[in-house]
C-alpha positions in Angstrom: 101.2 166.4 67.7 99.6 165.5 71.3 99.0 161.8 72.2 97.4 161.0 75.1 98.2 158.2 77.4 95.8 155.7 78.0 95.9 154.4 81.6 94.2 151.7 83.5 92.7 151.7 86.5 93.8 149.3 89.2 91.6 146.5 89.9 89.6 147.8 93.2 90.9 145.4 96.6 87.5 143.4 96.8 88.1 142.1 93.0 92.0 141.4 94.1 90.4 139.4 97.1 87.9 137.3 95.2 91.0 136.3 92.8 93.3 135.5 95.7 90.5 133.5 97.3 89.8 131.6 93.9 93.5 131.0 93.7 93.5 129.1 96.7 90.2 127.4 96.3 91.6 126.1 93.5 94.9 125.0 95.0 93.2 123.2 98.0 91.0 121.3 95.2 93.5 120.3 93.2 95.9 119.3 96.4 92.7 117.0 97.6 92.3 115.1 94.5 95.7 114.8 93.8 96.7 112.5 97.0 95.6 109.1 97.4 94.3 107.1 99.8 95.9 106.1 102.7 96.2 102.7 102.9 97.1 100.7 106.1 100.3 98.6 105.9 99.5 95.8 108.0 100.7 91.8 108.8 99.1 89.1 107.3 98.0 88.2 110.7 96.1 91.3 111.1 94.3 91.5 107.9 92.2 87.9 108.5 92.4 88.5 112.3 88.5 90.9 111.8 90.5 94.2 112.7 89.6 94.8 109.1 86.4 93.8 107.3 85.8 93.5 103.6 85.9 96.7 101.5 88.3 98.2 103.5 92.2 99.1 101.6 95.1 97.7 103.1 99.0 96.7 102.6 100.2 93.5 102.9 103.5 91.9 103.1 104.4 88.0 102.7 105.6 85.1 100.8 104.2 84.3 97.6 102.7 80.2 97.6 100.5 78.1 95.3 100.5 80.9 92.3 97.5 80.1 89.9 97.0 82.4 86.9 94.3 83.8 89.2 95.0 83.8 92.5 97.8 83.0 95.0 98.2 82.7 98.9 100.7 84.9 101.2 102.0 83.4 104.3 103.6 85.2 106.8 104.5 82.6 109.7 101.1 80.5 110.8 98.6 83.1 108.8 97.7 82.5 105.2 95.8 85.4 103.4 94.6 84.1 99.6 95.1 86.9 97.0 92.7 87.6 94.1 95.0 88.9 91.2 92.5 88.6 88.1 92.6 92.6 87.8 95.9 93.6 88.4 99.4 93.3 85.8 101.5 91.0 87.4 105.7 91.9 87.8 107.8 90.0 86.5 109.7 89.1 89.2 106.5 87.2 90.8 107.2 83.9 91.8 106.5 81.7 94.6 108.9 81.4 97.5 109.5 85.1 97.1 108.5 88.1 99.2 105.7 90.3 98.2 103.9 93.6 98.9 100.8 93.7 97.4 98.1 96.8 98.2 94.4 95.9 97.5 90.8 95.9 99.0 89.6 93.2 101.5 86.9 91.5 100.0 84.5 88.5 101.6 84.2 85.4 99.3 82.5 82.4 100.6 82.7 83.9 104.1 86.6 84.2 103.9 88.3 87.6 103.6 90.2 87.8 100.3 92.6 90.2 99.4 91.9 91.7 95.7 94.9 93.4 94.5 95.3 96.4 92.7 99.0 97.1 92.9 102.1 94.4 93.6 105.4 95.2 95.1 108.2 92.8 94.9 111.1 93.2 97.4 114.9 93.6 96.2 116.0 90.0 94.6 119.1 90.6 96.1 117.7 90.3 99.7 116.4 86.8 98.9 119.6 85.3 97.5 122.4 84.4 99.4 125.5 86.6 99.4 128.1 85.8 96.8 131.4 84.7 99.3 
């Protein structure tokens, strides 16, 4: 008894190119939407100095005062920046007197820029208490 063998034939080199070009379309799409926004990290000071008008996505570091349900104020030196946090989970490890990072988009209410967060970053606890002797 014969059997034959049943061979393929190899896919031609334009095909092979199309599906390495697909390949990497398909990488470079998925790399794009995958990384975020770069947001700039910048002082209190900065953010109400006008460098950066509403809508725009910035970083923000400084002390957490007069905490509402709803909003608070961060104060770096002089500069006060108020903080819209009606849409955002709150740590919790928020409190006043403590330092905080808090990323979110400049927005103008009642012709003052107000920071509306979207993510909050507290700092290590153990940089704001005093070492144990």
């Amino acid at each position: 008894m014969r059997t034959e063998r049943r061979t393929r034939q190899p896919l031609p080199t334009w095909v092979k190119g199309l599906l390495a070009l697909a390949i990497l379309v398909a990488t470079g799409a998925v790399a794009f939407y995958s990384v975020d926004e770069q947001v700039d990290y910048v002082s209190v000071e900065t953010a109400i100095s006008g460098t950066y008008g509403a809508g725009e996505r910035v970083q923000v570091h400084g002390v957490v005062l007069n905490q509402t349900r709803e909003d608070c104020e961060l104060v770096e030196g002089d500069y006060t920046l108020r903080v819209d946090l009606s849409g955002v989970t709150i740590p919790d490890t928020f409190a006043e007197d403590k330092g905080a990072t808090i990323s979110g988009t400049l927005v103008e209410v009642g012709g003052e820029l107000v920071l509306r967060a979207e993510l909050i970053q507290m700092g290590c606890p153990s940089k704001y208490e005093p070492a144990e002797a």
